[in-house]
N, C-alpha and C positions, 0 to 999 in steps of 0.2 A: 482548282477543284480537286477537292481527293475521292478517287475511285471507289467504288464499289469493290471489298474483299470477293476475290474467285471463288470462292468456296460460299459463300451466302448470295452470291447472286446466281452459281450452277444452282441452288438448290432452289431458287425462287425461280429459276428459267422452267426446271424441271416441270415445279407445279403449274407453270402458265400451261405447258406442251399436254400435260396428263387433263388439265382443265378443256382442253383444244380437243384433244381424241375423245373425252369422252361427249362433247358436243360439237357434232360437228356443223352445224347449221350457225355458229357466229351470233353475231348481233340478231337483238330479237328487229324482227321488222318492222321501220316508221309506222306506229299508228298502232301495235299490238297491243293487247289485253295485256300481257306481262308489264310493260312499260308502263302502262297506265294505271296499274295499280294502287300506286300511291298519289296521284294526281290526276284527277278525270281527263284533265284535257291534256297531258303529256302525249309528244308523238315521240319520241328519241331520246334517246340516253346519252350524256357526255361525262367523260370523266377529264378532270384535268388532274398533270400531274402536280400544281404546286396551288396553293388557294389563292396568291394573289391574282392568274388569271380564272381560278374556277371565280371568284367574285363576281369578274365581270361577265362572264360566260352566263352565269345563276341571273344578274338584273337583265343581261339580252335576251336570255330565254324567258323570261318569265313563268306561264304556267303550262307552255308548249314543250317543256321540255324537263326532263329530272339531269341535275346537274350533279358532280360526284366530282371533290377533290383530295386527292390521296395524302399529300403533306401539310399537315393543318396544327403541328404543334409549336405554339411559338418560343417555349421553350429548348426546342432542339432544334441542333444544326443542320440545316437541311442536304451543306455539302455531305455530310457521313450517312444519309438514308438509305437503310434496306429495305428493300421490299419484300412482302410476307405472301404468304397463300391469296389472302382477301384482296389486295393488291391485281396482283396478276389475275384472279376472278372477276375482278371490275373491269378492266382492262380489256379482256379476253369479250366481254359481256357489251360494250360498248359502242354504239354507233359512230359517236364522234369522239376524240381522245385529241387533247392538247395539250402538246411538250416544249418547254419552252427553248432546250438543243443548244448547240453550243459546247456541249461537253458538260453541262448542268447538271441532267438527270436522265445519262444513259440509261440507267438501269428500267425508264418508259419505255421507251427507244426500242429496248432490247426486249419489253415485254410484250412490245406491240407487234415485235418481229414473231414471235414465238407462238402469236396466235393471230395467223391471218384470216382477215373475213373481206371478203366481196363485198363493193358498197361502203368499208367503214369509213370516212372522213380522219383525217390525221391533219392536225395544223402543229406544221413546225415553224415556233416564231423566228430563229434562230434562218430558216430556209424563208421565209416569209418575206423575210429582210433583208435576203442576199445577201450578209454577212459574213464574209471567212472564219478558219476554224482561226481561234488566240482571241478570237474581240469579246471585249467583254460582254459575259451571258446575262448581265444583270437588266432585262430590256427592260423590266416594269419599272427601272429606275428612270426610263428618260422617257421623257411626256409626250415626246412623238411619236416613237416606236407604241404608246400606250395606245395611240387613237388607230395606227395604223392595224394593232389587233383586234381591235372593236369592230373595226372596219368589214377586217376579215370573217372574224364569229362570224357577225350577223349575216354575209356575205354566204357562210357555210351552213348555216340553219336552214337560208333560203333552196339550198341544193338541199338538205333533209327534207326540208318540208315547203315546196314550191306553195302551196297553198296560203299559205302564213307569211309566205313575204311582206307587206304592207305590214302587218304587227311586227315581225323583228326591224322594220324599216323602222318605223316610230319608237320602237322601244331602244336604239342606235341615236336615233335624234335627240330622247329626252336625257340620255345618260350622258353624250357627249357636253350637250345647251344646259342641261338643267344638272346631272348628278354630279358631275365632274367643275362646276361654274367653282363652287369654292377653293379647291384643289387652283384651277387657273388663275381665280384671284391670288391667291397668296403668292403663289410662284411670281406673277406680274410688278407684287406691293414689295417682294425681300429682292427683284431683280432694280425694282428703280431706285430703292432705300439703300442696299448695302452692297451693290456693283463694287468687286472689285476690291471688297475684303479680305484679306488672308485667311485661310481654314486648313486645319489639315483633318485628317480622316484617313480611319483606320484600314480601313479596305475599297478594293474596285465597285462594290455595289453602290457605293456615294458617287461616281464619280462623273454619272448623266444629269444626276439631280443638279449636282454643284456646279456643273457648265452652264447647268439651262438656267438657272440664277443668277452664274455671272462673278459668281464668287471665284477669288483668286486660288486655286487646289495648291499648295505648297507642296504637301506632301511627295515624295517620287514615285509616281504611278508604279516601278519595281517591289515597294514595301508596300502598297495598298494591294498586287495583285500578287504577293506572295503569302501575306496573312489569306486571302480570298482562296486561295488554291493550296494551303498549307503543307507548302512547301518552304525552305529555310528562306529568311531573310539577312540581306548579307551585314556583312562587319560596317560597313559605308554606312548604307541606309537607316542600320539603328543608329549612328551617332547622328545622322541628319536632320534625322525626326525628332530624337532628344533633344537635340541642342534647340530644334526650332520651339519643341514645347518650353522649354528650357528655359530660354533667350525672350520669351515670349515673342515670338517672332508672326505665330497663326494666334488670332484673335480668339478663335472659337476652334474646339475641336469636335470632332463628329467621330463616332465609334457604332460601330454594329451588336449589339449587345449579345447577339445569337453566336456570335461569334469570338469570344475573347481569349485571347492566348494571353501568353506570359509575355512577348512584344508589349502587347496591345495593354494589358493589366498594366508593365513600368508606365507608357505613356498617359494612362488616364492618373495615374496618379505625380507622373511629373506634370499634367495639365492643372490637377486639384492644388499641388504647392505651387505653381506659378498664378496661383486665381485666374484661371483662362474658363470661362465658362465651357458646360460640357456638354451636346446632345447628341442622344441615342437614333439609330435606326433599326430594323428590323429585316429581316429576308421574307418571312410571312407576316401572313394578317397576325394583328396584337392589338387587342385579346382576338383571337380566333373568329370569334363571332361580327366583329367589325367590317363593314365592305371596305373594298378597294379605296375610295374617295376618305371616307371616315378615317382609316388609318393612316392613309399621306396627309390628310390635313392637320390630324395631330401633331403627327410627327414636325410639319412645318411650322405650323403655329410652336411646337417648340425651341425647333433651330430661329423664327423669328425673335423671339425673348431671348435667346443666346444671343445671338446679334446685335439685341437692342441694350444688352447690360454690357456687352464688351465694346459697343463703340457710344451709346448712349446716346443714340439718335431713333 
């Protein structure tokens, strides 16, 4: 993961701190007119820092709550994000704020610190999961860590808004049984189908998905988590990867499209000459607008046609 430059996050701290002094009263309180302004029944305000959990945060809340996610372009990298004025004003503003930690998106982290408020609700997934600092931050990637967040939202709505328990309880039930059912089918039909196929991929964020499939990860976890944290990748590792695209050695290759370096560029195109089919993944929602479920099921339903043309089953 590459840092936030000193000099653009002092100056995005700065604005959280001047946002702080001049209101010193925080988060507007559960159930305010301000909050509810744009939502009759909104009681609380959440911002998430990346949209794949504000997604889920937006269907648990439904219309008890105004949900706000900061990183929503899927065309940009989300490792290199600075945060801007509006950023640390939402943030600053926020009843509930959800960072997914690890070393992901300090620069939440450090906004949250910058403007404390009494009562605000902070879910770190990263803390959530009792996870050490090196493990990979990519939780929305692994399907367990997913539900275990759902879990929590809704668990944390219920401390904003004790009244509303029973509705974030049910709206927890239908997402898990009903929103999420496609997402678990597919995961269940490419784990019985194609157990235990070779794949390689380009970076750490594939690398829950790929487990919890079953699929055999060739690739050396060193070059998928040095593309991810861009940081150099060594003399080894590139002939390893090459040679397996190479050699055709990985059936199917899997690549982050938000993310492609000059690594990652030779591999897709030694993948294209050796006809090894190719699919994309993403860090955010794509397109933007897509929920959480919507976008992984694409995305699978595309890795299962790679699958099914490179082993033709």
């Amino acid at each position: 993961m590459t840092a936030l430059r000193p000099a653009t996050f002092l100056a995005a701290l700065v604005l959280a701190l001047t946002i702080s002094a001049c209101d010193r009263s925080g988060p507007a309180p559960v159930g305010s007119a301000s909050i509810a302004a744009d939502a009759s029944h909104a009681r609380f305000r959440v911002v998430a820092a990346e949209n794949f959990w504000g997604s889920l945060a937006a269907q648990l809340a439904g219309d008890r709550a105004q949900v706000q996610s900061i990183v929503t372009d899927p065309e940009a990298d989300p490792h290199s994000y600075q945060p801007n004025a509006q950023d640390a004003r939402a943030i600053a503003g926020a009843n509930m704020v959800i960072i997914n930690g690890l070393g992901y998106d300090e620069w939440a982290h450090q906004l949250v610190q910058a403007s404390p408020a009494s009562g605000r609700v902070v879910l770190d997934v990263g803390t959530l999961l009792s996870l050490p600092p090196g493990s990979n931050p990519h939780r929305w990637y692994f399907p367990g860590d997913v539900r275990a967040v759902i879990g929590a939202i809704a668990s944390d709505y219920e401390r904003l808004d004790p009244a509303d328990a029973a509705y974030f309880a049910g709206r927890a039930r239908d997402l898990t049984e009903v929103g999420l059912a496609r997402y678990d089918a597919l995961r269940a039909q490419i784990r019985a189908r194609y157990r235990g196929v070779p794949v390689g991929y380009s970076e750490s964020i594939f690398q829950g998905l790929g487990q919890d499939l079953g699929l055999r990860l060739l690739t050396p976890y060193s070059f998928a988590r040095a593309i991810a944290e861009g940081t150099d990748v060594t003399a080894g590792d590139k002939e390893t990867v090459d040679a397996q695209a190479r050699e055709r050695r990985i059936r199917v290759w899997v690549f982050n499209s938000q993310n492609v370096t000059p690594d990652v560029q030779r591999v897709n195109e030694l993948a294209r000459q050796a006809h090894i089919p190719i699919a994309t993944v993403t860090e955010t929602l794509s397109p933007a607008g897509e929920s959480f479920q919507q976008w992984q099921v694409t995305q699978l339903e595309a890795l299962q046609r790679a699958l099914r043309q490179a082993t033709g089953r």
